[in-house]
N, C-alpha and C positions, 0 to 999 in steps of 0.2 A: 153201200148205198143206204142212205137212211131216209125212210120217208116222215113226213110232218103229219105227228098224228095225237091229238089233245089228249095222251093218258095218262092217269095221276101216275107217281114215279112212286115204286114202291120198293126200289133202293134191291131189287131181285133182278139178274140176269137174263135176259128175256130168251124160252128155248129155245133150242138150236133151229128147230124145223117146227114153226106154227104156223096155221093160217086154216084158211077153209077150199084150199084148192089142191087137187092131185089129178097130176098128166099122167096120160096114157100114151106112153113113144116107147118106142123101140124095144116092144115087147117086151116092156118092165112100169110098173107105177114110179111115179116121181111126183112127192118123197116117199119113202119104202116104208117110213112109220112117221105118222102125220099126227100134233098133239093141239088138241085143241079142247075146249071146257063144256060143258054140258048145253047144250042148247045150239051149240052150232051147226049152224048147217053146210055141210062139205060138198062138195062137187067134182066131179070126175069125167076130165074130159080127153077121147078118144083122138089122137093124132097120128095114131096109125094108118094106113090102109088096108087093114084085115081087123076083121070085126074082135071087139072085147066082150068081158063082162067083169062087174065088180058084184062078187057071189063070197056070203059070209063062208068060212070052214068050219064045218060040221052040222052037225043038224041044227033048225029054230037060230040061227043068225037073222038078225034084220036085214041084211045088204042081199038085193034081188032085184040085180037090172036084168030088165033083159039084151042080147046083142047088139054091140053100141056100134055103129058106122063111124068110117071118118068124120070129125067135126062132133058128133053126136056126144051128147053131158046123161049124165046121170045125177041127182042128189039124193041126197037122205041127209033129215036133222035127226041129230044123239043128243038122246034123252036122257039117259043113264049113264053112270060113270063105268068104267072098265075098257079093256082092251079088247078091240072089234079084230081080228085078223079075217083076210078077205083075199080071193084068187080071182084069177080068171079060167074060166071052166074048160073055157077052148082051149088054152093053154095054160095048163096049171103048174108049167114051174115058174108063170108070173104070181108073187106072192105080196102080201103088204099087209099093216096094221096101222088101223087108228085108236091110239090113247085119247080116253077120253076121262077129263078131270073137271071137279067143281069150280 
């Protein structure tokens, strides 16, 4: 399914998994690593019925939601380029990264 959308063709493959959105189901993020370019602002939204968090791993990460309920979104814009990897605190064998590029 391709959507209609006015951007120059730069004759490059467009990544597998881009955009500015990641689900929260079934006690896993979807997508698991999400690539998007510097200034974007991402969104994480809770479709669960047991509460999340999208919490950076290890110390000084930017990502610090707090407890997201059903329905409940989180965002954060990345500023910087690198790779964010990020859990949920409640349940930490949910794991995920976002690549972030110029």
């Amino acid at each position: 399914m391709s959507m209609p959308m006015s951007a120059p063709s730069t004759g490059a493959a467009a990544a597998p998994v881009a955009g500015d959105a990641v689900a929260i189901k079934n006690f896993a993020f979807a997508p698991a690593t999400l690539k998007v370019k510097v200034g974007t602002t991402v969104t994480w939204t809770n479709q669960d019925t047991d509460a999340h968090t999208v919490t950076s791993t290890g110390s000084g990460g930017p990502l610090r939601s707090a407890a997201l309920n059903t329905h409940a979104t989180y965002s954060y814009t990345f500023t910087k380029p690198g790779t964010y990897s990020y859990l949920c605190t409640i349940h930490p064998f949910m794991t995920a990264t976002v690549e972030v590029t110029r």
